[in-house]
CHARMM-style PDB file with segment names, atoms N, HN, CA, C and O in Angstrom:
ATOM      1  N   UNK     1      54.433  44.201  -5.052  1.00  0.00      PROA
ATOM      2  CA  UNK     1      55.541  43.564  -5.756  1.00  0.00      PROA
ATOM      3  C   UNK     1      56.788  43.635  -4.902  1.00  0.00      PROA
ATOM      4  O   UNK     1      57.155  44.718  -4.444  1.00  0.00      PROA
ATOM      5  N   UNK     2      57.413  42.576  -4.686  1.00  0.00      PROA
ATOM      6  HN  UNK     2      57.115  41.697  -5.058  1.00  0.00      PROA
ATOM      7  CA  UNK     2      58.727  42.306  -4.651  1.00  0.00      PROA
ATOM      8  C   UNK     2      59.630  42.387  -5.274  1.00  0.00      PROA
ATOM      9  O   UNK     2      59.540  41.654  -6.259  1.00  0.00      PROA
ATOM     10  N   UNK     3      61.051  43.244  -5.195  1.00  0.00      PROA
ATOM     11  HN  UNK     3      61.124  43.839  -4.395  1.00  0.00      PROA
ATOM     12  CA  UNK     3      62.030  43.474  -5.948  1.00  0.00      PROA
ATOM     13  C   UNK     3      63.192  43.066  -4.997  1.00  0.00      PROA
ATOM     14  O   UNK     3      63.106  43.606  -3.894  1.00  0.00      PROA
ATOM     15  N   UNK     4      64.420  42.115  -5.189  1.00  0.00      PROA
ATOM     16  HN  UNK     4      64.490  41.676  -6.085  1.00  0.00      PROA
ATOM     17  CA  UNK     4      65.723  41.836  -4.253  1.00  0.00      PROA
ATOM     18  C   UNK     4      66.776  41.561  -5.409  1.00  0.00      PROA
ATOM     19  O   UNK     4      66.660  41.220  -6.586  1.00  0.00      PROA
ATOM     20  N   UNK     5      67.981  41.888  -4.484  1.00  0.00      PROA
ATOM     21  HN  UNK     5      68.075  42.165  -3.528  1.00  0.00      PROA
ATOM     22  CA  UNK     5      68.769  42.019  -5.282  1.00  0.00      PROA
ATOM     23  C   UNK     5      70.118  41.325  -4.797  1.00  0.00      PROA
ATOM     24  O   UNK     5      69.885  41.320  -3.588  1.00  0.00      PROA
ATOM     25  N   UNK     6      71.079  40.874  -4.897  1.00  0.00      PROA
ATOM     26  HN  UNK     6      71.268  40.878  -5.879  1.00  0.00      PROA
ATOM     27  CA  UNK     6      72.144  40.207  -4.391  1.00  0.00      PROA
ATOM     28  C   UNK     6      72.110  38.721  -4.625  1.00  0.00      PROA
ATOM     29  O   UNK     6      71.074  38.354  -5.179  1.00  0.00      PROA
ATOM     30  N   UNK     7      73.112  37.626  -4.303  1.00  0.00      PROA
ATOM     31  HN  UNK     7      73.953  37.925  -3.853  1.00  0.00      PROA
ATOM     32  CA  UNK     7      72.982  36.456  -4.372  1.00  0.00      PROA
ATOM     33  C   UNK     7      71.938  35.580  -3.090  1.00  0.00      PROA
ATOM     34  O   UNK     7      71.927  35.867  -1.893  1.00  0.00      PROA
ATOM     35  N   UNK     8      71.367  34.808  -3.560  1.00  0.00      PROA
ATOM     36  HN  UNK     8      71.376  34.575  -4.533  1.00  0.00      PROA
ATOM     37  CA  UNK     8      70.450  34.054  -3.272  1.00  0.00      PROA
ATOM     38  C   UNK     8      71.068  32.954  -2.884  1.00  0.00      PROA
ATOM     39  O   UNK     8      71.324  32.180  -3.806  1.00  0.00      PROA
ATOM     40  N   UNK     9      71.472  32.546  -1.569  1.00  0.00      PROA
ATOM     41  HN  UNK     9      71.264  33.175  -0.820  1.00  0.00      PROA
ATOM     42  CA  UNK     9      72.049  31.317  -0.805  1.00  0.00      PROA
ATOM     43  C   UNK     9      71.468  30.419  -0.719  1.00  0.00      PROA
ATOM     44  O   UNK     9      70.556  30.358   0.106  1.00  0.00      PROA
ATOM     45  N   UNK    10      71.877  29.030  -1.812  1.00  0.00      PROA
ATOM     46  HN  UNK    10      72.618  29.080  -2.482  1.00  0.00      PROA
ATOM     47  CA  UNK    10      70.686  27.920  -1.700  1.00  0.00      PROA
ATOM     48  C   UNK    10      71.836  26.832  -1.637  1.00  0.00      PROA
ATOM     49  O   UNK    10      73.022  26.966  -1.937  1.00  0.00      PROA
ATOM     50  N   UNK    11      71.207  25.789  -1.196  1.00  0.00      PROA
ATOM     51  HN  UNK    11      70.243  25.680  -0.952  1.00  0.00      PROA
ATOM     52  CA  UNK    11      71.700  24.503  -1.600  1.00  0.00      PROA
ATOM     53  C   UNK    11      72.167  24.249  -3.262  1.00  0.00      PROA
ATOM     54  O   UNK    11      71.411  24.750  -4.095  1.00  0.00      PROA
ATOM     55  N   UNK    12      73.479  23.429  -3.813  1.00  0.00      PROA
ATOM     56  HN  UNK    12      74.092  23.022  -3.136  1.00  0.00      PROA
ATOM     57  CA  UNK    12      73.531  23.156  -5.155  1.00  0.00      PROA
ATOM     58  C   UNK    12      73.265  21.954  -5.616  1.00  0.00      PROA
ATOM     59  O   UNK    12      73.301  20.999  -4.840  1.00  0.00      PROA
ATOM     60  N   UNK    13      73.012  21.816  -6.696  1.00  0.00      PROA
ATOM     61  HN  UNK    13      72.982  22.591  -7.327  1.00  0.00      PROA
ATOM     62  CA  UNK    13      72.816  20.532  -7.277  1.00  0.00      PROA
ATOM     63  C   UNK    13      73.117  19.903  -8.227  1.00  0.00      PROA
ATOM     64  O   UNK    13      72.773  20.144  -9.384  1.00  0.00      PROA
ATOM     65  N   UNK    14      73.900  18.888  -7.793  1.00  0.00      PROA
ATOM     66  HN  UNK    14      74.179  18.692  -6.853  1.00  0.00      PROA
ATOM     67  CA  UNK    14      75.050  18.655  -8.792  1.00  0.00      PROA
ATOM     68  C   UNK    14      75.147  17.529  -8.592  1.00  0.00      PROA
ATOM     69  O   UNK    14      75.153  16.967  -7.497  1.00  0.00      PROA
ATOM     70  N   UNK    15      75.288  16.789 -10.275  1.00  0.00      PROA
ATOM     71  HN  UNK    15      75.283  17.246 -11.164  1.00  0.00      PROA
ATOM     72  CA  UNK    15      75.225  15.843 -10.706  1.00  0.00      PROA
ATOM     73  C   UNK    15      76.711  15.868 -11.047  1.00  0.00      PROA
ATOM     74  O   UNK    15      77.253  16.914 -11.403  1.00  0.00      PROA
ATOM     75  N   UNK    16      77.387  14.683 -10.936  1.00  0.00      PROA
ATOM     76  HN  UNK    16      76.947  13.832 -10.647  1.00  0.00      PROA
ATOM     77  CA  UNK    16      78.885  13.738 -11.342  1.00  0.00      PROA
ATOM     78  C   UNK    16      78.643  12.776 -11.673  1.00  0.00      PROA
ATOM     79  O   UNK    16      77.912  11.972 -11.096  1.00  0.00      PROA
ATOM     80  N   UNK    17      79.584  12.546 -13.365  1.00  0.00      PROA
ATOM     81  HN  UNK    17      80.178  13.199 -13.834  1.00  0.00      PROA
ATOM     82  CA  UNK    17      79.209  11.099 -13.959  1.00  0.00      PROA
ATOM     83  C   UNK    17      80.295  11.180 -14.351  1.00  0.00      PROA
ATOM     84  O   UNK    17      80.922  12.194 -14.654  1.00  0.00      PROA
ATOM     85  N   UNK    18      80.655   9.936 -14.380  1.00  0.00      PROA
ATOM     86  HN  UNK    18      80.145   9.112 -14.134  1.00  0.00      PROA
ATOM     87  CA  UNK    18      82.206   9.127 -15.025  1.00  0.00      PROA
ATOM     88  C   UNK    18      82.453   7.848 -14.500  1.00  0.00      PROA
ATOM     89  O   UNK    18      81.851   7.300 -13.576  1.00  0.00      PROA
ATOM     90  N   UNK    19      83.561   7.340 -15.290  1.00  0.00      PROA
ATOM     91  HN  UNK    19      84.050   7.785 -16.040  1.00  0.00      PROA
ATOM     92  CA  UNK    19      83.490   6.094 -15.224  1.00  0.00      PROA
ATOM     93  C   UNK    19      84.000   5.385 -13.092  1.00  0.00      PROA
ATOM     94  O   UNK    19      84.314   6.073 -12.121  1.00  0.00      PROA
ATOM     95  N   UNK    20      83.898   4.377 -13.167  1.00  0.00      PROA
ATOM     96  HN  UNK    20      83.642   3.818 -13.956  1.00  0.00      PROA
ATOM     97  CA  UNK    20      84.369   3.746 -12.398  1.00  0.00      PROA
ATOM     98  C   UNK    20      85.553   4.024 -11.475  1.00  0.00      PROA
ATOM     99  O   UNK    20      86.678   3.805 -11.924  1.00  0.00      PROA
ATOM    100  N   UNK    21      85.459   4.334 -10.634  1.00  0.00      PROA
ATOM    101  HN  UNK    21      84.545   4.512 -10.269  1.00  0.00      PROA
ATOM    102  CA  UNK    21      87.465   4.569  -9.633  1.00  0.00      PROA
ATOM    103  C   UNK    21      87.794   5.964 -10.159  1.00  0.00      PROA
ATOM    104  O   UNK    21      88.945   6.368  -9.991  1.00  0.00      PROA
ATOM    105  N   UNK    22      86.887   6.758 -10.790  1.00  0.00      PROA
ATOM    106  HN  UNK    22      85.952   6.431 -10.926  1.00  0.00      PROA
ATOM    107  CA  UNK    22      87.961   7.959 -11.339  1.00  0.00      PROA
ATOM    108  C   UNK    22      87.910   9.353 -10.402  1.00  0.00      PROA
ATOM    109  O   UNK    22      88.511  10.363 -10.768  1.00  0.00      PROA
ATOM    110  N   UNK    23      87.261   9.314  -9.363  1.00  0.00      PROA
ATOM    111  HN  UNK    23      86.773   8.493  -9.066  1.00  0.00      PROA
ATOM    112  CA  UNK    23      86.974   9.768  -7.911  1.00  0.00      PROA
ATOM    113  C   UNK    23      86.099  11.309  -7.810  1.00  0.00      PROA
ATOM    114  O   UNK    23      86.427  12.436  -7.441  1.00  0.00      PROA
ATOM    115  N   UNK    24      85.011  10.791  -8.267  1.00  0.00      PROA
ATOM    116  HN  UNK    24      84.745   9.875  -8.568  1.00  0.00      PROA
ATOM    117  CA  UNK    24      83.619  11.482  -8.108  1.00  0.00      PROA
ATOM    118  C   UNK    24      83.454  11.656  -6.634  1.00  0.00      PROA
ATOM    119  O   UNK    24      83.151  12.755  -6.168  1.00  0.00      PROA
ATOM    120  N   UNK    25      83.661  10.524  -5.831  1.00  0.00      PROA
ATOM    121  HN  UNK    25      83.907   9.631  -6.209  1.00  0.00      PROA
ATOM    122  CA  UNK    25      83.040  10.616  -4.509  1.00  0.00      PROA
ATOM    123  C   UNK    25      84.220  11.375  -3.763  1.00  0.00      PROA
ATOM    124  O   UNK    25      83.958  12.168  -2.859  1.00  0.00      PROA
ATOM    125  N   UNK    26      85.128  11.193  -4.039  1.00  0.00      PROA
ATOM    126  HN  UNK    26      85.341  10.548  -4.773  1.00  0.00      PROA
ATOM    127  CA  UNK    26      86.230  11.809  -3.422  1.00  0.00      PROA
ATOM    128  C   UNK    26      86.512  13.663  -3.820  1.00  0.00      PROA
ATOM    129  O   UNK    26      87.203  14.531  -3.288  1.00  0.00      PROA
ATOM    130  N   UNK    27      85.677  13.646  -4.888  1.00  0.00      PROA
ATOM    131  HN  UNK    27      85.116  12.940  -5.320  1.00  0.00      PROA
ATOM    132  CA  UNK    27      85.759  15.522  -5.333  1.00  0.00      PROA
ATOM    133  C   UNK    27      84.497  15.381  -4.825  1.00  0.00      PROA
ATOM    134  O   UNK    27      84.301  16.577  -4.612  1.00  0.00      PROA
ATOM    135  N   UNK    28      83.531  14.870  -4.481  1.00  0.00      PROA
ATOM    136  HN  UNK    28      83.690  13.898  -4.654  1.00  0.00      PROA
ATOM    137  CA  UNK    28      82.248  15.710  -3.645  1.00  0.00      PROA
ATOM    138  C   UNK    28      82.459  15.845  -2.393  1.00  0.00      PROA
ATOM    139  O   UNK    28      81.981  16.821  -1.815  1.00  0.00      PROA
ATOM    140  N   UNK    29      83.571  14.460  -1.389  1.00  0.00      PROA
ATOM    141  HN  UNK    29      83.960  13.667  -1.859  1.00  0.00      PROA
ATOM    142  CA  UNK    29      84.073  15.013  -0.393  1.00  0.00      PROA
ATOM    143  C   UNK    29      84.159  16.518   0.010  1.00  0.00      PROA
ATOM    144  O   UNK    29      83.558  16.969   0.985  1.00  0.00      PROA
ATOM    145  N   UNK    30      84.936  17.242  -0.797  1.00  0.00      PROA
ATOM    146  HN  UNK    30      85.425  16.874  -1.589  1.00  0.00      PROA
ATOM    147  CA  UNK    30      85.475  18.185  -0.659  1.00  0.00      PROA
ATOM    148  C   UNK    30      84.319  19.645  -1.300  1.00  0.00      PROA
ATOM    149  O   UNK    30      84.681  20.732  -1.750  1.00  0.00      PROA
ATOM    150  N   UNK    31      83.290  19.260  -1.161  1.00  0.00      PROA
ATOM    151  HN  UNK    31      82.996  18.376  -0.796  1.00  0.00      PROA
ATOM    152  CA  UNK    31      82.209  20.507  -1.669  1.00  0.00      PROA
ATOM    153  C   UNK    31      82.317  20.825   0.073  1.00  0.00      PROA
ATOM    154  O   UNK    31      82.957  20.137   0.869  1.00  0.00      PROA
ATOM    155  N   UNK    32      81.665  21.816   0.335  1.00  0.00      PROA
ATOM    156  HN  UNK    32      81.146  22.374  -0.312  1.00  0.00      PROA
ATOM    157  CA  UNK    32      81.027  22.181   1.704  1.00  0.00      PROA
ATOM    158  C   UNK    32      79.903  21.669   1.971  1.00  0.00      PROA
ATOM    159  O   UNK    32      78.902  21.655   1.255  1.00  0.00      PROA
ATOM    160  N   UNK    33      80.138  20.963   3.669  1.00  0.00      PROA
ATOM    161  HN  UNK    33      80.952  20.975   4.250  1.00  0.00      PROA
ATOM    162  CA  UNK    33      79.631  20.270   4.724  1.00  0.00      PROA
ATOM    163  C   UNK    33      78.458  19.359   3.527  1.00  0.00      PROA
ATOM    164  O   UNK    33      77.326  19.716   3.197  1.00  0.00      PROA
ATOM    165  N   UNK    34      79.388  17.858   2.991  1.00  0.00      PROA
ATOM    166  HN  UNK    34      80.307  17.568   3.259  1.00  0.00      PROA
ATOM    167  CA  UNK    34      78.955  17.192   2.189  1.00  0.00      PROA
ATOM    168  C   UNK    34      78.431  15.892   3.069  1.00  0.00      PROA
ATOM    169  O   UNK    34      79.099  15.326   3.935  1.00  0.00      PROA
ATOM    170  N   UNK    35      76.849  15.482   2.585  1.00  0.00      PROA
ATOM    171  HN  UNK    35      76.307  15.942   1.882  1.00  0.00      PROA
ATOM    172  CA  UNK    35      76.135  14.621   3.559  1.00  0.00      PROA
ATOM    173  C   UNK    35      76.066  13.049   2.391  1.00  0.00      PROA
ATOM    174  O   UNK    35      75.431  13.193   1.347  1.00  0.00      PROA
ATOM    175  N   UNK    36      76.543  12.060   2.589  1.00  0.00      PROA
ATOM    176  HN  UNK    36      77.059  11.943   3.438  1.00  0.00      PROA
ATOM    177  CA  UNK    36      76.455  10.858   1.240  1.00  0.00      PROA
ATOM    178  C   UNK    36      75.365   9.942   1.969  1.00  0.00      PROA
ATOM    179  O   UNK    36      75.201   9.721   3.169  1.00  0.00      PROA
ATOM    180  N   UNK    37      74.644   9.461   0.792  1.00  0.00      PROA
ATOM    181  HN  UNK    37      74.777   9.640  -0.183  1.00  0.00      PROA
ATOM    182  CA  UNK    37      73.594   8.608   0.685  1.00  0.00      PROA
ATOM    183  C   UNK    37      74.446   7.417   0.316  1.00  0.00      PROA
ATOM    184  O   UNK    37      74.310   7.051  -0.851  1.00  0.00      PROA
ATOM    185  N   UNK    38      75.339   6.699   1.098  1.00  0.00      PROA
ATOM    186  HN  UNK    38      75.449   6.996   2.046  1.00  0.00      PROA
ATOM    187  CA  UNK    38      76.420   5.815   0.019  1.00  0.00      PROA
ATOM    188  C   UNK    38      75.439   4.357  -0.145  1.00  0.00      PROA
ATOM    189  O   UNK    38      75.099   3.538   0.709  1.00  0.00      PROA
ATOM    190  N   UNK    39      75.227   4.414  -1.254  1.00  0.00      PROA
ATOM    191  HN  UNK    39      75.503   5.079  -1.947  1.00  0.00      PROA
ATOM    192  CA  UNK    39      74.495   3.025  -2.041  1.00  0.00      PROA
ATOM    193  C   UNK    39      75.316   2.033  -2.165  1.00  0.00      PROA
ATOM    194  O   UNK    39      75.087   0.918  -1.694  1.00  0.00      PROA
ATOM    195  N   UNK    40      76.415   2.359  -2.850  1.00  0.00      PROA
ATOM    196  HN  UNK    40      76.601   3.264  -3.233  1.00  0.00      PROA
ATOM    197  CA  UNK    40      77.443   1.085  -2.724  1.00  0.00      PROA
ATOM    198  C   UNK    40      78.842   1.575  -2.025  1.00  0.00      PROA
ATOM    199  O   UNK    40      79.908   1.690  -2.631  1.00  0.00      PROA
ATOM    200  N   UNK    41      78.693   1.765  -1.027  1.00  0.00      PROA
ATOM    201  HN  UNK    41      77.828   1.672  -0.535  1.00  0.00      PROA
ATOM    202  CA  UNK    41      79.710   1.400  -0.286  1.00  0.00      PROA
ATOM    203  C   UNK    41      81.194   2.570  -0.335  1.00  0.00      PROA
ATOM    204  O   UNK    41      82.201   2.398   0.351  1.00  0.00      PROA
ATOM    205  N   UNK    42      80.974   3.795  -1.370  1.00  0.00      PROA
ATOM    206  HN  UNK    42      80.156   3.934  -1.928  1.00  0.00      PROA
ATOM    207  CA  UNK    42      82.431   3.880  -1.837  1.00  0.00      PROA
ATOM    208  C   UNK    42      82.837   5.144  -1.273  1.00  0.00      PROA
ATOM    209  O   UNK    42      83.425   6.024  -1.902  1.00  0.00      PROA
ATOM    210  N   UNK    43      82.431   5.207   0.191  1.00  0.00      PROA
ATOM    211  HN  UNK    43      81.953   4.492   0.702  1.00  0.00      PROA
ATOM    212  CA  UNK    43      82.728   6.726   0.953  1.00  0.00      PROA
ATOM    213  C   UNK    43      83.871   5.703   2.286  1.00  0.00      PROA
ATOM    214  O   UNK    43      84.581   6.349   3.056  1.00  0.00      PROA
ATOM    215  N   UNK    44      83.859   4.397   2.329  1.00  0.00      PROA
ATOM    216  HN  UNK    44      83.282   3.872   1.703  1.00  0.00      PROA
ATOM    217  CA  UNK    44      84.124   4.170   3.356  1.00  0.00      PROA
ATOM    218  C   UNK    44      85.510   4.575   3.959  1.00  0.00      PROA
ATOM    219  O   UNK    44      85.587   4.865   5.153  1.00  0.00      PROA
ATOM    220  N   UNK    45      86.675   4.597   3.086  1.00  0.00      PROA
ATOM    221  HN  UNK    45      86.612   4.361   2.117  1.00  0.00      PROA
ATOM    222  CA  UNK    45      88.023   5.745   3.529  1.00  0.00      PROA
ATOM    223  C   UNK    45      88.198   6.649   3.310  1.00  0.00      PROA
ATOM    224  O   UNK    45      89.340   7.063   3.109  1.00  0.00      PROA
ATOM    225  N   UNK    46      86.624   7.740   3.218  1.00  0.00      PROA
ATOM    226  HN  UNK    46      85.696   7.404   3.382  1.00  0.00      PROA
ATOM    227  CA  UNK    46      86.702   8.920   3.547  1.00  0.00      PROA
ATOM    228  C   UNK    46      86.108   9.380   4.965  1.00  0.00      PROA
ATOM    229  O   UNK    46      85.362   8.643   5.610  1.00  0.00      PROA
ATOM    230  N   UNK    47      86.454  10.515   5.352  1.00  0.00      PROA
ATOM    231  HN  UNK    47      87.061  11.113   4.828  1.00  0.00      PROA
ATOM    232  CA  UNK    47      85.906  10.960   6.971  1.00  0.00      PROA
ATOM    233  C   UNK    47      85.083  11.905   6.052  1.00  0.00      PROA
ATOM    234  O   UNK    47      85.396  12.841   5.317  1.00  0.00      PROA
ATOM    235  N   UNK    48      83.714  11.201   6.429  1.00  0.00      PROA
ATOM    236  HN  UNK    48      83.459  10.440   7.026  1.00  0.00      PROA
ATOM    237  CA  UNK    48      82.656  12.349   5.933  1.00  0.00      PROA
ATOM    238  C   UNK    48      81.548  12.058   6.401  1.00  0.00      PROA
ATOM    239  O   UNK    48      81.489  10.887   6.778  1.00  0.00      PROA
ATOM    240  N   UNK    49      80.558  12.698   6.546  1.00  0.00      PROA
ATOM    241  HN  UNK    49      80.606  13.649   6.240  1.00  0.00      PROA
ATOM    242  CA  UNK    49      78.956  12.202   7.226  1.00  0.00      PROA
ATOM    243  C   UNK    49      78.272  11.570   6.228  1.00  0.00      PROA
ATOM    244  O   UNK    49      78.105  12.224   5.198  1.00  0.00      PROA
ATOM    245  N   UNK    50      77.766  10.288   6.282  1.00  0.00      PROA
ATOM    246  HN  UNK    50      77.901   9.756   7.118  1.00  0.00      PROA
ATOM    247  CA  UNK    50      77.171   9.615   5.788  1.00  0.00      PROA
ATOM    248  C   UNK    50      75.684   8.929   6.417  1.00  0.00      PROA
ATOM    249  O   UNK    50      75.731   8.445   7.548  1.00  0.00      PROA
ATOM    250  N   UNK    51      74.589   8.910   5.774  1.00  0.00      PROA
ATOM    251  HN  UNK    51      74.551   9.303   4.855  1.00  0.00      PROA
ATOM    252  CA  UNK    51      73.862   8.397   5.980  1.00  0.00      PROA
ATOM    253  C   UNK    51      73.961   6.756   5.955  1.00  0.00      PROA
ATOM    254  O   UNK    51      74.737   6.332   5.099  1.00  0.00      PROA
ATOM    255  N   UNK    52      73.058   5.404   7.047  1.00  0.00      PROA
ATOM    256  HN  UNK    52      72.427   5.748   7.743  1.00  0.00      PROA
ATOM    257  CA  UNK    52      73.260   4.416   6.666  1.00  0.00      PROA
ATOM    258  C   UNK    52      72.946   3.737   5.462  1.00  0.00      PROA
ATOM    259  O   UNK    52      71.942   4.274   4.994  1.00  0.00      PROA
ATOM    260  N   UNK    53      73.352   2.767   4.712  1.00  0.00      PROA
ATOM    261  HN  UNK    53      74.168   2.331   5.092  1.00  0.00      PROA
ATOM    262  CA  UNK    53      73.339   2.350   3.605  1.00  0.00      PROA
ATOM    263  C   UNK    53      71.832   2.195   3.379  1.00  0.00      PROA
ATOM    264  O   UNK    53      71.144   1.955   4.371  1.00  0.00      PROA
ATOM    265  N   UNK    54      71.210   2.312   2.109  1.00  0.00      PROA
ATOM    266  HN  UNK    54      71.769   2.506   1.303  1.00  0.00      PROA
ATOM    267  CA  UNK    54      69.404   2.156   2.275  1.00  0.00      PROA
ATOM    268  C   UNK    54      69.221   0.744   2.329  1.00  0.00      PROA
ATOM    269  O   UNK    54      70.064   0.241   1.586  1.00  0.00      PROA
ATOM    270  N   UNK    55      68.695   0.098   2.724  1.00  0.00      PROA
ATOM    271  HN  UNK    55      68.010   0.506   3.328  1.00  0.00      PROA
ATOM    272  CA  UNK    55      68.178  -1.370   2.672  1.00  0.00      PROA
ATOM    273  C   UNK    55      66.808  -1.423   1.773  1.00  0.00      PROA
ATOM    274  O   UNK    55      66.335  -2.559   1.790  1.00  0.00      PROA
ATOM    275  N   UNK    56      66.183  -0.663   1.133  1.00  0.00      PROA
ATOM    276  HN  UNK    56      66.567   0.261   1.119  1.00  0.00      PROA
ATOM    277  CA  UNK    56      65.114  -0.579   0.344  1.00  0.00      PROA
ATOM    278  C   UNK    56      65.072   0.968  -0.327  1.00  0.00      PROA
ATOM    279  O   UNK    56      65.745   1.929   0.047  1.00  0.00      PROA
ATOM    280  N   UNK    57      63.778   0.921  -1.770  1.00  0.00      PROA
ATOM    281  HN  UNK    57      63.231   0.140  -2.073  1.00  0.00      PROA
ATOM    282  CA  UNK    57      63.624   2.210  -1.998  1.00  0.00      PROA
ATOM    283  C   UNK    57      62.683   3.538  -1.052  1.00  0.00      PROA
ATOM    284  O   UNK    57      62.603   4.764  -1.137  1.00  0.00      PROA
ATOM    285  N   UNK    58      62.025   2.365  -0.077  1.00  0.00      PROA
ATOM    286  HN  UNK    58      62.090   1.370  -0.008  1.00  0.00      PROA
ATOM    287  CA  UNK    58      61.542   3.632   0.904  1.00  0.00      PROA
ATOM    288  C   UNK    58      62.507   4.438   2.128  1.00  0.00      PROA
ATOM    289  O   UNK    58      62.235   5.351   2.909  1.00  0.00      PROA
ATOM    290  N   UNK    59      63.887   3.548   1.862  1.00  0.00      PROA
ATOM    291  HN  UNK    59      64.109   2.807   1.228  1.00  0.00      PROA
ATOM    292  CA  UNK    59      64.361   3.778   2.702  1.00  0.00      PROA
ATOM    293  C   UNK    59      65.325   5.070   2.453  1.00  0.00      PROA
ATOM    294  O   UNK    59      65.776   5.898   3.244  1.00  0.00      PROA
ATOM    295  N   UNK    60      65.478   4.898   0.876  1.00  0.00      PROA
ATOM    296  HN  UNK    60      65.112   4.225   0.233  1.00  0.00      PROA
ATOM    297  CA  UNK    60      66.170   5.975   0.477  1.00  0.00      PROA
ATOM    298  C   UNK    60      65.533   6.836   0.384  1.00  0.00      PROA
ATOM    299  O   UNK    60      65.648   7.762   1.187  1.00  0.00      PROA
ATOM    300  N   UNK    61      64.658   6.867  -0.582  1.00  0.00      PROA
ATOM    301  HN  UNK    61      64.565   6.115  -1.235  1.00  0.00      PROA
ATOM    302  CA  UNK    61      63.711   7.721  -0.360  1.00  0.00      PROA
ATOM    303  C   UNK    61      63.282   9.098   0.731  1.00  0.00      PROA
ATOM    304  O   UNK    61      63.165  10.322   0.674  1.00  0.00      PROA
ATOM    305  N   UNK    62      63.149   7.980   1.717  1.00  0.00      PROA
ATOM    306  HN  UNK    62      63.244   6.986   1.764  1.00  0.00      PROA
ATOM    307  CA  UNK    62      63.284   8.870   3.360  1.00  0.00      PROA
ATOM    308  C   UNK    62      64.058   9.368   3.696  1.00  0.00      PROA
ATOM    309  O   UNK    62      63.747  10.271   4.473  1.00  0.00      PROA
ATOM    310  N   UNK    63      65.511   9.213   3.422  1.00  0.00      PROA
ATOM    311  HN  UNK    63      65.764   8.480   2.790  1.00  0.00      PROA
ATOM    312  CA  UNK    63      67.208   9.466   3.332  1.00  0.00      PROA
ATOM    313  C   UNK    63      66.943  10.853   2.416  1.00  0.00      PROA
ATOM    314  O   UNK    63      67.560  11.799   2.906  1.00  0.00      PROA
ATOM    315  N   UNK    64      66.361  11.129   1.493  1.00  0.00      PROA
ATOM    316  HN  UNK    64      65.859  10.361   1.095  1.00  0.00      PROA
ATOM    317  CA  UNK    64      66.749  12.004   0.398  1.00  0.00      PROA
ATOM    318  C   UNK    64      65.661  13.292   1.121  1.00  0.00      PROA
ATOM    319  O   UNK    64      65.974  14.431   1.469  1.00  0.00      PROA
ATOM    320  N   UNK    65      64.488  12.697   1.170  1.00  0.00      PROA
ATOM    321  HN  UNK    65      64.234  11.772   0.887  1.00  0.00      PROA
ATOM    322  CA  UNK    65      63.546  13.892   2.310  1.00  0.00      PROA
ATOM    323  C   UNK    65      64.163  13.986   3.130  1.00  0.00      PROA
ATOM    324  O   UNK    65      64.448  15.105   2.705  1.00  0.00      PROA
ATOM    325  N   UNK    66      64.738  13.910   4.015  1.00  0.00      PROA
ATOM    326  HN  UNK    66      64.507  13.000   4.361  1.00  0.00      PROA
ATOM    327  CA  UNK    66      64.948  13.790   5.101  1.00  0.00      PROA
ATOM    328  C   UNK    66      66.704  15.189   5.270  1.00  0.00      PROA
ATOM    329  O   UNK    66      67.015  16.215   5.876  1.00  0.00      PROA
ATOM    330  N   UNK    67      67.200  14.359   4.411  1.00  0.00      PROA
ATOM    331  HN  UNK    67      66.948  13.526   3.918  1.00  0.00      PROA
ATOM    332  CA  UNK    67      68.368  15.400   3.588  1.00  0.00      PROA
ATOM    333  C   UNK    67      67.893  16.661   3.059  1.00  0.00      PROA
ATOM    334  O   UNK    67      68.347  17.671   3.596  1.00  0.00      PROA
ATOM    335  N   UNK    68      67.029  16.805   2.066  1.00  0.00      PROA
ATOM    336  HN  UNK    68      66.661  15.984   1.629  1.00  0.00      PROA
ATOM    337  CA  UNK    68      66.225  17.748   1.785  1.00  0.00      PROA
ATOM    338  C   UNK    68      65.841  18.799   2.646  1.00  0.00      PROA
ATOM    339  O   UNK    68      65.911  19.976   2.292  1.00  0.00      PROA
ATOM    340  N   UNK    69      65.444  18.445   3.743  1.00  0.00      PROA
ATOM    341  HN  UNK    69      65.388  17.489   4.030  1.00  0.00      PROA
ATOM    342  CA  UNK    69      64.353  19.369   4.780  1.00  0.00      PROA
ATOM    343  C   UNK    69      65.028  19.463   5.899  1.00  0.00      PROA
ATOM    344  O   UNK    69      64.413  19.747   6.927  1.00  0.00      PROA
ATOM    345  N   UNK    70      66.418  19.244   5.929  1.00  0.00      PROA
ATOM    346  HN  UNK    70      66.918  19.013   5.094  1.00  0.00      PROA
ATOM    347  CA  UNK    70      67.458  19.187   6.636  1.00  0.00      PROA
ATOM    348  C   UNK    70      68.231  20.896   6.427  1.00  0.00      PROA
ATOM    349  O   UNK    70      68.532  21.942   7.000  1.00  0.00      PROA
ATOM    350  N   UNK    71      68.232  20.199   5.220  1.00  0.00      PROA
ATOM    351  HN  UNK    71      67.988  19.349   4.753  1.00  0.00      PROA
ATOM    352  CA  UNK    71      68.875  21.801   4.246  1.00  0.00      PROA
ATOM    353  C   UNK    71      67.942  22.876   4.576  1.00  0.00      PROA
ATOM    354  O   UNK    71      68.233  23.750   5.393  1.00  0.00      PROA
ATOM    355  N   UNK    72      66.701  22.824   3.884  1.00  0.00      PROA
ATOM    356  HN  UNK    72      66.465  22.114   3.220  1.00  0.00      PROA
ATOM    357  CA  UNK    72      65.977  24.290   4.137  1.00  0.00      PROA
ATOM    358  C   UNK    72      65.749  24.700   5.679  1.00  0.00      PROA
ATOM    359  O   UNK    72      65.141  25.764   5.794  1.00  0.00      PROA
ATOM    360  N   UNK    73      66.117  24.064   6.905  1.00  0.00      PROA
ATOM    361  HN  UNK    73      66.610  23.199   6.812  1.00  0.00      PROA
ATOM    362  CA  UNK    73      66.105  25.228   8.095  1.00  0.00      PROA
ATOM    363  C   UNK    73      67.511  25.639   8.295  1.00  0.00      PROA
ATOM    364  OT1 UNK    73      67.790  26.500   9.129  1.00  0.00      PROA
TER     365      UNK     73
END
């Protein structure tokens, strides 16, 4: 058996919903070293790392693995 104790350093996951312009993307800016999947477009006058826009669902898809398995090394 395994017993540990202290905080457990993981990736978070977090969901933001609200309406339209009320600046979701602009408070995730500001999480630590934040990576956007931007679907429609609404990171573009922020300085932040972004993935290219998906052109299909395999494409996102691959974007989100890819993000994923990025994180765990």
């Amino acid at each position: 058996m395994n017993i540990t104790s202290g905080k457990i350093h993981t990736a978070q996951k977090v969901v933001i919903y609200g309406v339209e312009g009320i600046g979701k993307t602009t408070l995730a800016s500001h999480f630590p070293d934040p990576v956007f999947i931007d679907t429609e477009g609404s990171t573009k006058f922020l300085d932040v790392k972004r993935f290219d826009a998906p052109t299909s669902w395999t494409m996102l898809l691959s974007q989100v693995d890819y993000g994923r398995d990025a994180r765990r090394n």
